[in-house]
C-alpha positions as CSV (number, residue, x, y, z in Angstrom):
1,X,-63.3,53.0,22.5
2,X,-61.4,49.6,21.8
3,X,-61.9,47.0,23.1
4,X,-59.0,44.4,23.0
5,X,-58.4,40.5,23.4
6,X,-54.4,40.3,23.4
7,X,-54.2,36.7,25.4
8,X,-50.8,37.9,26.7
9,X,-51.9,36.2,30.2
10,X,-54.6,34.2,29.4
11,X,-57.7,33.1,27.4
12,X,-59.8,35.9,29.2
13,X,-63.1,34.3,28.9
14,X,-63.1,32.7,25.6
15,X,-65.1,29.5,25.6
16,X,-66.9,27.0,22.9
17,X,-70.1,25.9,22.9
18,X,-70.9,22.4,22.8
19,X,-74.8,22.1,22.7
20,X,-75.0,18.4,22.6
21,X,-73.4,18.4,26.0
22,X,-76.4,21.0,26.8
23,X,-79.0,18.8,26.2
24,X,-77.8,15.8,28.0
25,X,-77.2,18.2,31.3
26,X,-80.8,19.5,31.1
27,X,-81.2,22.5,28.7
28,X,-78.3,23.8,30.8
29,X,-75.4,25.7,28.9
30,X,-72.5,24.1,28.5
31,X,-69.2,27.3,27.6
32,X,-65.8,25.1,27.5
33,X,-63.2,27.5,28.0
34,X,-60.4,27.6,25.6
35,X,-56.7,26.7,26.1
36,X,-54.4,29.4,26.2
37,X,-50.9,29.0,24.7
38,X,-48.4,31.4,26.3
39,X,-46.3,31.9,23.1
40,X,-46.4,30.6,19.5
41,X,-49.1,33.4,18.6
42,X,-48.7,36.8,16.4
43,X,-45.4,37.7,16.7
44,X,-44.8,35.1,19.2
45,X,-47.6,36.6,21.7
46,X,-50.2,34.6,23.6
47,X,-53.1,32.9,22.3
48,X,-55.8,30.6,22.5
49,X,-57.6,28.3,20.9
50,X,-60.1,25.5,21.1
51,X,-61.0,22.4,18.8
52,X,-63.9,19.8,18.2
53,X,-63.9,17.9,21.5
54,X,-65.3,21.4,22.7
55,X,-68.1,22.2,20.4
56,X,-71.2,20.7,18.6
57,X,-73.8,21.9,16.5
58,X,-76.5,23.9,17.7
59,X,-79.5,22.5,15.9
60,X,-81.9,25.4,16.8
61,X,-79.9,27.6,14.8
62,X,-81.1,28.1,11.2
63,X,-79.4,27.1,9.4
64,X,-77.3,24.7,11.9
65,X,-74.5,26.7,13.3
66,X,-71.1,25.6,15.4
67,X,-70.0,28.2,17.9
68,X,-66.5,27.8,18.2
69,X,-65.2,30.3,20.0
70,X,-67.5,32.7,21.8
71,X,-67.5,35.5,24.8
72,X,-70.4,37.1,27.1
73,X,-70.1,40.4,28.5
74,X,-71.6,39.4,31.7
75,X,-68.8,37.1,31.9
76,X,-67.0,40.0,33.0
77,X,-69.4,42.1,34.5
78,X,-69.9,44.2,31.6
79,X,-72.9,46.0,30.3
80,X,-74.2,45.3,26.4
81,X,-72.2,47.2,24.0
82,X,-73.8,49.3,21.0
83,X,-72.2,48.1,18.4
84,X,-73.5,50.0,15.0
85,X,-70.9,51.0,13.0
86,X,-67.8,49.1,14.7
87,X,-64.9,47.3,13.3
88,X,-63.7,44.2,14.2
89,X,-60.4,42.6,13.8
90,X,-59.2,39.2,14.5
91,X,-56.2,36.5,13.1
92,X,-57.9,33.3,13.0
93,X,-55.5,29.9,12.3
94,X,-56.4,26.4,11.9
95,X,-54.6,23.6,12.5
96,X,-56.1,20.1,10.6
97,X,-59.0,22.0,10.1
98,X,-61.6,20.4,8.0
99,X,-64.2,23.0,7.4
100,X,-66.7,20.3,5.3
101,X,-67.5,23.3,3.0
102,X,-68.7,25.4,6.4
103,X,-67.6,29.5,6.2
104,X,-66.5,31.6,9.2
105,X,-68.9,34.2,10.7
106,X,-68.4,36.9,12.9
107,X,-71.9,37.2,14.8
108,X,-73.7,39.0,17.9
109,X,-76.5,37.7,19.9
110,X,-78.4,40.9,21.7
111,X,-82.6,41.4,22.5
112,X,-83.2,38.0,22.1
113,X,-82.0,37.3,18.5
114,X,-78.0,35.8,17.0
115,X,-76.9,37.8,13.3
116,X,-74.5,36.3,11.4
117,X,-72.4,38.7,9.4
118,X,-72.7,36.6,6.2
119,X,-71.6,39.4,4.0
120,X,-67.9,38.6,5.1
121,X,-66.8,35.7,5.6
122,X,-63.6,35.1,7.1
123,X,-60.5,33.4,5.8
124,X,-59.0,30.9,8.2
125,X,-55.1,30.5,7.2
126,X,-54.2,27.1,7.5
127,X,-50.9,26.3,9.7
128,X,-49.6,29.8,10.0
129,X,-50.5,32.8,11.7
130,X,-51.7,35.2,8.5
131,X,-49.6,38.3,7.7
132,X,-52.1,40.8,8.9
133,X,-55.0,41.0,10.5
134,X,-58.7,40.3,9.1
135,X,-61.2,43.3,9.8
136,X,-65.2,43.3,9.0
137,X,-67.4,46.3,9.5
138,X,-70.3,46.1,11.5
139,X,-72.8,47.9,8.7
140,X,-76.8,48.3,10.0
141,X,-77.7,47.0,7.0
142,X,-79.9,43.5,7.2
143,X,-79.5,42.4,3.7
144,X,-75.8,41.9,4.8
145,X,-77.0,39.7,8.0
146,X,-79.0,36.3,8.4
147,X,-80.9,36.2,11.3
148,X,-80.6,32.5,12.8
149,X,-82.1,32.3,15.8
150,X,-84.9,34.5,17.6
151,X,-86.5,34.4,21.2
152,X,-89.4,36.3,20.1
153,X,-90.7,34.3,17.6
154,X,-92.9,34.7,15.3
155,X,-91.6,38.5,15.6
156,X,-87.7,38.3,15.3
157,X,-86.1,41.6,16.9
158,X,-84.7,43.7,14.4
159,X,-81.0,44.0,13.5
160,X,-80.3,47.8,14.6
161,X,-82.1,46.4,17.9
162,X,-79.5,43.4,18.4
163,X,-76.6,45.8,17.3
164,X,-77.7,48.8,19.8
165,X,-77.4,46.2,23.0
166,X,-74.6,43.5,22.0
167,X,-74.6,40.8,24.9
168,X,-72.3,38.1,23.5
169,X,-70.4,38.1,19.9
170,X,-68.3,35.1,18.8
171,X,-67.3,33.3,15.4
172,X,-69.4,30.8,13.8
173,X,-68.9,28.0,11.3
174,X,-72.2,27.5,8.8
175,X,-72.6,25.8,6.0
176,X,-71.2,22.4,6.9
177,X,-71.6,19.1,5.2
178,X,-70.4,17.5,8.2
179,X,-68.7,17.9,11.5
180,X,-66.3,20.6,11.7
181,X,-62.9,18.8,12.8
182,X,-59.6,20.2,14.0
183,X,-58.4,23.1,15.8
184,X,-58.8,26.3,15.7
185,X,-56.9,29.4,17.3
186,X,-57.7,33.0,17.8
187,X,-55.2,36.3,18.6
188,X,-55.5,40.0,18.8
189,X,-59.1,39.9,18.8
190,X,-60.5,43.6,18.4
191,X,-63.4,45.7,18.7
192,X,-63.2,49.6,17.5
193,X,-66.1,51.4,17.8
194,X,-67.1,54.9,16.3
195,X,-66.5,57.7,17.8
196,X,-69.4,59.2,19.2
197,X,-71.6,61.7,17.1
198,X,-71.6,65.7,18.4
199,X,-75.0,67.9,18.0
């Protein structure tokens, strides 16, 4: 199964988070969604992107996290995804993009609990669209995961337990030493996942 983002017609459902706006509206979620370009992406394609007037830091996150760019499956009308063992790919470009000493994530949020994939960071290419695309494997391994934020604390679900029932997945920047400025864009976004195992 694949699962693919192309933005050929849109930014289909691609937002940023911007928790500070959260907070002043109640403790009510606040998903900006991002602007979608019709060409100048891969190859010329559609993209989309979003920049720092649409996020802020999410303080409960440990450590503090920005949540750039982001997507829900219930968004869509989608059940959770299992996704042990899947590969992701992804061009990611920024455009006066000052990191402050932050790296890129990919993460997932599922039963109650956000992983970061913090074994593999991702390269953001600065100006240009990279040359080919940048692809992480989603290993069950914790030791290659950080485990920021729980809804069952003081008993954090497990990471096989978050990957078995995927509800949102994004990119994160962590690490900052100040305000993430800038934009950045995202095309040809991709999920692969294994093929199934026989008996």
């Amino acid at each position: 199964m694949l699962i693919h983002n192309s933005f050929d017609k849109g930014p289909e459902g691609w937002c940023s988070y911007d928790y500070h706006a959260s907070i002043v509206a109640g403790g009510h979620n606040i998903f900006i969604l991002t602007t979608w370009a019709r060409q100048g992406g891969v190859a010329n394609s559609g993209y989309v992107w979003a920049d720092h007037s649409r996020w802020s830091t999410d303080t409960p996150e440990r450590p503090v996290s920005i949540l750039p760019l982001l997507f829900y499956r219930h968004w869509i009308n989608e059940d959770p995804l299992d996704l042990r063992g899947a590969e992701v790919s992804v061009y990611l470009r920024g455009d006066n993009l000052d990191l402050g000493d932050a790296q890129c994530y990919f993460w997932v949020v599922g039963n109650g609990g956000r992983w970061h994939l913090t074994s593999q960071p991702l390269t953001i290419s600065q100006g240009v669209w990279a040359s080919e695309a940048q692809r992480v494997t989603l290993d069950n391994d914790p030791s290659r995961w950080h485990n920021s934020w729980s809804g069952h604390i003081p008993n954090p679900k497990p990471l096989e337990s978050v990957l078995s029932r995927v509800v949102s997945y994004g990119f994160s920047f962590v690490g900052m030493r100040y305000e993430v400025s800038g934009r950045l864009s995202m095309d040809e976004f991709q999920i692969r996942l294994p093929a199934p195992a026989h008996p």
